[in-house]
C-alpha positions in Angstrom: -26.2 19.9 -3.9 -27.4 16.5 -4.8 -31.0 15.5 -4.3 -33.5 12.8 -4.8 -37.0 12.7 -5.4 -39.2 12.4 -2.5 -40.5 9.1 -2.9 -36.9 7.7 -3.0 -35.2 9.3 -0.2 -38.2 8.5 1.8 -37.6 4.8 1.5 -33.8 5.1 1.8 -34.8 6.6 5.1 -37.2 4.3 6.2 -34.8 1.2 4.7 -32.1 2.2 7.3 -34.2 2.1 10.2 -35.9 -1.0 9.1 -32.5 -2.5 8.5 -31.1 -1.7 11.5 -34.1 -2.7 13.7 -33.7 -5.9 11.8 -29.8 -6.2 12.9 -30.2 -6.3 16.7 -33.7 -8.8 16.6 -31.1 -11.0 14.1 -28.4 -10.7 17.2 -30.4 -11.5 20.0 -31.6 -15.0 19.1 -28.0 -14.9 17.0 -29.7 -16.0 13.7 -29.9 -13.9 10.4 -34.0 -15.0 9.2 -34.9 -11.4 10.5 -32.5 -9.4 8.5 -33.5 -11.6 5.2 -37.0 -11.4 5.6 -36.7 -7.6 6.1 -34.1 -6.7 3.3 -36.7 -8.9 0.8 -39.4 -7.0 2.1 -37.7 -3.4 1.9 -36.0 -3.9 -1.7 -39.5 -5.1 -2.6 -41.2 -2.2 -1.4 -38.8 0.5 -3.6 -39.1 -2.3 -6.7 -43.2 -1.5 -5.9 -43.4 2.1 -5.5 -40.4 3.2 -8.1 -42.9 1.0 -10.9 -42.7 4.2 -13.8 -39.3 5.5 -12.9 -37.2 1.9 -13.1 -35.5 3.2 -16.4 -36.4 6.1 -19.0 -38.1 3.9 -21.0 -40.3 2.5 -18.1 -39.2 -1.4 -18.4 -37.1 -2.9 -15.6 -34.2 -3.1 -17.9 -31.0 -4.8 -17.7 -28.8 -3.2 -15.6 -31.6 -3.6 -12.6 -32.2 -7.3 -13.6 -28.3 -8.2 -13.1 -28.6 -5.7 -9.7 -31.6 -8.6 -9.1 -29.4 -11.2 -9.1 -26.6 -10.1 -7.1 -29.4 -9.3 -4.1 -30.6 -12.3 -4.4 -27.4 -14.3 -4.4 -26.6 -12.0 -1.6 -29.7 -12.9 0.2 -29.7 -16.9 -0.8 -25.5 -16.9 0.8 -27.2 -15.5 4.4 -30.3 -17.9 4.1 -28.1 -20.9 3.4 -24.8 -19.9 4.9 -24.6 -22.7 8.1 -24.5 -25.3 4.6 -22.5 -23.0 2.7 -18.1 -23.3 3.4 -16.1 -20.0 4.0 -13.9 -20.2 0.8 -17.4 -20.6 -0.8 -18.4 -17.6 0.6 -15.5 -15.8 -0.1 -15.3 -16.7 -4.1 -19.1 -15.5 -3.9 -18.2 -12.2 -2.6 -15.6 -11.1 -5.8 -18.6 -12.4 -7.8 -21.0 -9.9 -6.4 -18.2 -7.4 -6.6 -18.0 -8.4 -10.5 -21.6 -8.4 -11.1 -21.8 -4.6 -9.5 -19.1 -3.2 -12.3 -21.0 -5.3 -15.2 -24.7 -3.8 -14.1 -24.3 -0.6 -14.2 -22.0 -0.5 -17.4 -25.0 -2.5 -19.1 -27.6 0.4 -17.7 -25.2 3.1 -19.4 -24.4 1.0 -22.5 -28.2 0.4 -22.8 -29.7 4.1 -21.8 -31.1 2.5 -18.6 -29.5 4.8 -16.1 -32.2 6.3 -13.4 -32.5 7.2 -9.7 -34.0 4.1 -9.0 -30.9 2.2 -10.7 -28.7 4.0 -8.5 -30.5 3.5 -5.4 -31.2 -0.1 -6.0 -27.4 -0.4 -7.2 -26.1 0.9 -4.2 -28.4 0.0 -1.2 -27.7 -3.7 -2.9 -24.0 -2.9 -2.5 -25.0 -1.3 1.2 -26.2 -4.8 2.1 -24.3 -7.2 0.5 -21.0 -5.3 2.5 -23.5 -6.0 6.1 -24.6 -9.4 5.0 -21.1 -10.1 4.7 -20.1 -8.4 7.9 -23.1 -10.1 10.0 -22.1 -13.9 8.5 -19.1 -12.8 9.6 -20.2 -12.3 13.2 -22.5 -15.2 13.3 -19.9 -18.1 12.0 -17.5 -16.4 14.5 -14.9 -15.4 12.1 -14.5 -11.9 13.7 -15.8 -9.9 17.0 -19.2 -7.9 16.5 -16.9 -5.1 15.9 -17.1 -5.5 12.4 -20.6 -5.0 12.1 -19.7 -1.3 12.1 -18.3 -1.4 8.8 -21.7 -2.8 7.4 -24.1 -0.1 9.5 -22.2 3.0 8.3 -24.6 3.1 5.4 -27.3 3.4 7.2 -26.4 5.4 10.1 -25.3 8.0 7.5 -28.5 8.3 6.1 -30.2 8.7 9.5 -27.8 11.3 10.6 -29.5 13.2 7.4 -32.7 12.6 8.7 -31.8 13.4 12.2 -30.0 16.8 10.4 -32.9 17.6 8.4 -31.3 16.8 5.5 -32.6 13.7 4.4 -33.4 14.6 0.9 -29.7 14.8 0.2 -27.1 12.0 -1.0 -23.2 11.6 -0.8 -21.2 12.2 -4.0 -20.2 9.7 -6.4 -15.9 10.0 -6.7 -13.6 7.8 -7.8 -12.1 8.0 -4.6 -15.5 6.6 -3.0 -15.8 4.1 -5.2 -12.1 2.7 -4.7 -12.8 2.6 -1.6 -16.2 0.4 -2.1 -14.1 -2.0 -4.3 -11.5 -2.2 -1.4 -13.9 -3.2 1.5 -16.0 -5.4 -0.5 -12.7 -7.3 -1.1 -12.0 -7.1 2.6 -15.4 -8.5 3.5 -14.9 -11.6 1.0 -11.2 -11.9 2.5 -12.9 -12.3 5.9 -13.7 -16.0 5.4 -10.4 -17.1 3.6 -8.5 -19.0 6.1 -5.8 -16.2 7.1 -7.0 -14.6 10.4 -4.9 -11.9 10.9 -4.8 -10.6 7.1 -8.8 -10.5 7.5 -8.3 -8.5 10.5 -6.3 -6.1 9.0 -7.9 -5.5 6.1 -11.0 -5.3 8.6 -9.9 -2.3 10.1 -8.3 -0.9 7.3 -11.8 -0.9 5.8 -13.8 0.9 8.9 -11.1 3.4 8.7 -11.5 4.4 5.1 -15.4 3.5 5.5 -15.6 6.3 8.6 -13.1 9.0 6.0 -15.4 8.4 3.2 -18.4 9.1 5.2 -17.0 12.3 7.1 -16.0 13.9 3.7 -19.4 13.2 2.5 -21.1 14.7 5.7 -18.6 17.8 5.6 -19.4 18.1 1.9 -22.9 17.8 2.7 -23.0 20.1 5.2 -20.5 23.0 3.8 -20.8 22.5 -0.5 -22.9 25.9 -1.9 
């Protein structure tokens, strides 16, 4: 059974909460500022208290630099998104997705690999898919709906807390992570100009969001 350390999987708790708190005060004035300003602050907080466990050589490295820069491209898209087109939005997505498959390589390649890594890698990927879904929402290009695609994350890890078994993670499969690769295309596709393609590919993705997470969750529960 898969574990973290406890300094970790206390944060990835406490990120979920904070994130989702930050979801409903960004939908009831319908502006995003909240979400930002509590993503910076959360991802800050694990960057602070994860200082001697960034790589096995203690330096930042890297890998977790690039992962930098694709949270805070993620984060700059949201802040400036009312200036910022749709197809530009789009194009910015497959270049996140890019930058996720040449980060962690580089950790590998360099020796870098760590919890933290992992963690920041994919709670980065966690928000970038809910960024996308809530600019989604706010510039009206699908119902709120879709916001369920981005919150599965984080209502998986506080069903563990909820379960008692927060100190555990999913699996990593290649099953799991074809499916990341497919709904972060689907949440780029969202603000190319071809309505109903976005919306299937919208539900395509909560359906193979909500099979990833109940394998995980069965696995969790059932795996000696």
């Amino acid at each position: 059974m898969l574990m973290t350390n406890s300094s970790i999987h206390s944060w990835s708790t406490l990120h979920a909460l904070i994130i989702l708190v930050a979801t409903i005060l960004s939908l009831i004035p319908f502006e995003i500022f909240p979400l930002i300003l509590a993503a910076f602050f959360s991802f800050s907080l694990l960057i602070l208290i994860s200082k001697n466990e960034w790589t096995p050589h203690s330096g930042f490295g890297t890998g977790n630099f690039l992962t930098s820069i694709r949270l805070l491209l993620v984060l700059l898209i949201a802040l400036f998104h009312r200036q910022i087109p749709n197809y530009v939005i789009a194009l910015s997505g497959f270049i996140i997705l890019i930058g996720d498959g040449i980060d962690g390589k580089i950790a590998r390649q360099k020796n870098e690999s760590s919890e933290f890594g992992e963690y920041f890698d994919k709670e980065t990927d966690a928000l970038f898919i809910h960024m996308f879904c809530m600019l989604a929402v706010l510039k009206h290009v699908l119902g709120i709906w879709v916001l369920l695609i981005g919150l599965l994350r984080y209502l998986f890890v506080i069903y563990l807390l909820i379960t008692g078994k927060k100190d555990r993670k999913e699996r990593r499969s290649k099953i799991g992570r074809h499916i990341f690769v497919f709904v972060s295309c689907a949440v780029s596709i969202m603000f190319l100009p071809f309505p109903h393609f976005s919306l299937t590919v919208a539900v395509l993705s909560m359906v193979l969001l909500l099979y990833s997470f109940g394998r995980d969750i069965l696995w969790i529960h059932f795996a000696k």
